[in-house]
N, C-alpha and C positions, 0 to 999 in steps of 0.2 A: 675713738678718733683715729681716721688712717693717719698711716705713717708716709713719708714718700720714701721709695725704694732707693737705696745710694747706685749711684753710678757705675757701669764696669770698670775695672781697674785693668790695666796694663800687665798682661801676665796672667790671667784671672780669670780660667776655666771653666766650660761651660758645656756638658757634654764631652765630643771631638771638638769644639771650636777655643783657641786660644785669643784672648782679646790681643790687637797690635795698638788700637788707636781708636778715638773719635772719626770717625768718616761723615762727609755733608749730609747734613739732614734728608728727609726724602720728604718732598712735598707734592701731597694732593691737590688733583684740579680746582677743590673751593679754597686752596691756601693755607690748610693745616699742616703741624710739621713733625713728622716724626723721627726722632735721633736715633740716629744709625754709628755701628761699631765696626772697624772693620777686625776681620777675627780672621785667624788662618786654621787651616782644618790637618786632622790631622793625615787625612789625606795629601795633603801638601798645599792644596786649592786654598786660595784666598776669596775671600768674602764679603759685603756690607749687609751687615745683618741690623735690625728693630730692636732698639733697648729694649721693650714691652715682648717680644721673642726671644731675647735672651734670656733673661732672669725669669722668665715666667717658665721657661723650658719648654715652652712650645719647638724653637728652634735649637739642635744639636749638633747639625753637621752642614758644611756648605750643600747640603743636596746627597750628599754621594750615600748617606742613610737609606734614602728615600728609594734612591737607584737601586741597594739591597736588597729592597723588601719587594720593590717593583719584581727584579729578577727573582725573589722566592717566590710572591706569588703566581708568576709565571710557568712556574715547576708545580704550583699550587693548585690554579684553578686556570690556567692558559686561558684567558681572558683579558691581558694588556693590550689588545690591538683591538677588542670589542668598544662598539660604541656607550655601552653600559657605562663599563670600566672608568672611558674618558668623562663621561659627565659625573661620578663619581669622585674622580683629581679636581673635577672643575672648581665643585662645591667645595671642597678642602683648600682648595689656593685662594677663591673668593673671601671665607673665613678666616683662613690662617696665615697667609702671606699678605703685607701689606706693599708690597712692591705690583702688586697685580694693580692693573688700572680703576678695576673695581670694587677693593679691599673696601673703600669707606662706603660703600653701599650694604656691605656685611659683615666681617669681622672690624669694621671701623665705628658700627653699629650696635656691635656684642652679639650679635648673629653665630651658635656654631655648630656642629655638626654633632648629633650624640653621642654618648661614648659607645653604644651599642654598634654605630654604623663607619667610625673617625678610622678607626684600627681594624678593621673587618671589611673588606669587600664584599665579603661572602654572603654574612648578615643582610648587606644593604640589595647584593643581588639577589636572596631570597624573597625579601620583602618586595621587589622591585617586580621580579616574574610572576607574583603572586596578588599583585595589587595594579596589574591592567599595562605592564610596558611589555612593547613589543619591540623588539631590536630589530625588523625590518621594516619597522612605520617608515614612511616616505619625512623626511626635513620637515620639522613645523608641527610636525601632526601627534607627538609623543615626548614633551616635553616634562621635567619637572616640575613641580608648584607647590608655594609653600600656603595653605589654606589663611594661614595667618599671617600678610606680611612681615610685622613686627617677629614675630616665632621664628624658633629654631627648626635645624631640619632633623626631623624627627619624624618615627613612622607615622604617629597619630598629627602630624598638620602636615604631610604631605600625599601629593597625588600627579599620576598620570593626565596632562590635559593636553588641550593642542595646542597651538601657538595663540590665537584668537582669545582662549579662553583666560591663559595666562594674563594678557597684555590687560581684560579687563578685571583684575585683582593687585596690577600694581600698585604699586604706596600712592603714582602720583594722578591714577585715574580713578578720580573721587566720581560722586554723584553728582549730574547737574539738573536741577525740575526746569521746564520750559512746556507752557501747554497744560499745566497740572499732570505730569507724568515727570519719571523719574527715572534715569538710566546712567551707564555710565557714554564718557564720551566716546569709547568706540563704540556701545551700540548706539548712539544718537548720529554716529557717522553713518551706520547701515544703514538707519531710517532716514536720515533726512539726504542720504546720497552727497555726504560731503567728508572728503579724505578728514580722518578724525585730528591726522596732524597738522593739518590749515588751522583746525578749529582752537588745537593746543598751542601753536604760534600768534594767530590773532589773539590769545587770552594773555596767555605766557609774557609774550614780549612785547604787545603793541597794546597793551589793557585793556581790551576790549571785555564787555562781558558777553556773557554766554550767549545771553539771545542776538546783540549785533556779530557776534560771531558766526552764526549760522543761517543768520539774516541775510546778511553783506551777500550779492554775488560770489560765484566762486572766482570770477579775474579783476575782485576789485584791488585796487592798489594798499594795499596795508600800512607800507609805508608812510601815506598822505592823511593817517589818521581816520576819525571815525565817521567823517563825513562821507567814505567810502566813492570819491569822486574820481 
């Protein structure tokens, strides 16, 4: 049987971060909430840090750690200003920081980063030169992808793909049959020459199913419902 973790106390050490106080929760765009401390660093920098980041020891220091190790690795492997690098941080704030906008899409998910690759740049840029990235692909065209949405990112479920390929393995572009065939909605956008995000707004938010979705004109009024008048 778990236990629940007792709260920070006042005073009460965490890494560099000294707990001050309770600070306002930090809520998510669907309305979850997560209890934030505010902690002073021993950098002097004050803070509102994730009870679930403190006590788990994920977070240590307002940042200025981070800023450290940035500057070591930069004596390291001078690679902080590559675009590698940055998609690198991206995945670690997406997982680790719940203050990022899209924290509950992945670490609010349990989504995290191996230990092979969390503390290693090097590691992940190995793997990364070696497994199809090119740092001078054009925007879109050399993306990361995790094979398994639900999966962490990890060598064996992820890959090199382009922006297109990505968009059809997200969580929320399932399969739809129409015709006795079966695709996802952006490739049924290719085929049937209809932007795939009319086709996800007609479903999404106006209920439509799939086939008066891609039935409907493309300037029919959505709004006026499914009589498409």
């Amino acid at each position: 049987m778990s236990t629940k973790r007792p709260d920070p106390q006042s005073g009460e050490r965490f890494g560099r971060l000294t707990v001050i106080e309770r600070a306002p929760d930090y809520v998510t765009p669907s309305g979850k909430k997560y209890p934030r401390y505010l902690c002073k660093c021993d950098c002097g920098q004050t803070k509102s840090i994730d009870k679930i980041n403190l006590i788990s020891g994920k977070t240590l220091s307002c940042g200025c750690m981070q800023k450290e190790r940035a500057s070591a690795a930069t004596k390291k492997h001078g690679d902080t200003d590559s675009r590698l690098y940055g998609v690198w941080c991206a995945i670690k704030r997406r997982c680790y920081n719940a203050s990022v906008t899209e924290y509950h899409l992945y670490g609010g998910r349990g989504i995290t980063m191996c230990d092979e690759w969390k503390d290693n740049y090097e590691a992940f840029r190995n793997w990364a030169t070696s497994n199809g990235y090119k740092e001078g692909a054009v925007r879109g065209e050399c993306t990361i992808d995790r094979i398994d949405c639900d999966g962490n990112y990890t060598p064996d479920n992820c890959r090199w793909v382009n922006m297109k390929q990505q968009m059809n393995n997200v969580r929320y572009n399932h399969y739809e049959t129409y015709n006795g065939e079966s695709h996802t909605i952006a490739e049924w956008g290719d085929i049937l020459g209809i932007d795939p995000q009319k086709i996800r707004q007609r479903m999404g938010k106006y209920g439509w199913s799939f086939a008066e979705a891609v039935e409907a004109p493309q300037d029919a009024r959505t709004t006026r419902g499914r009589n498409h008048k």
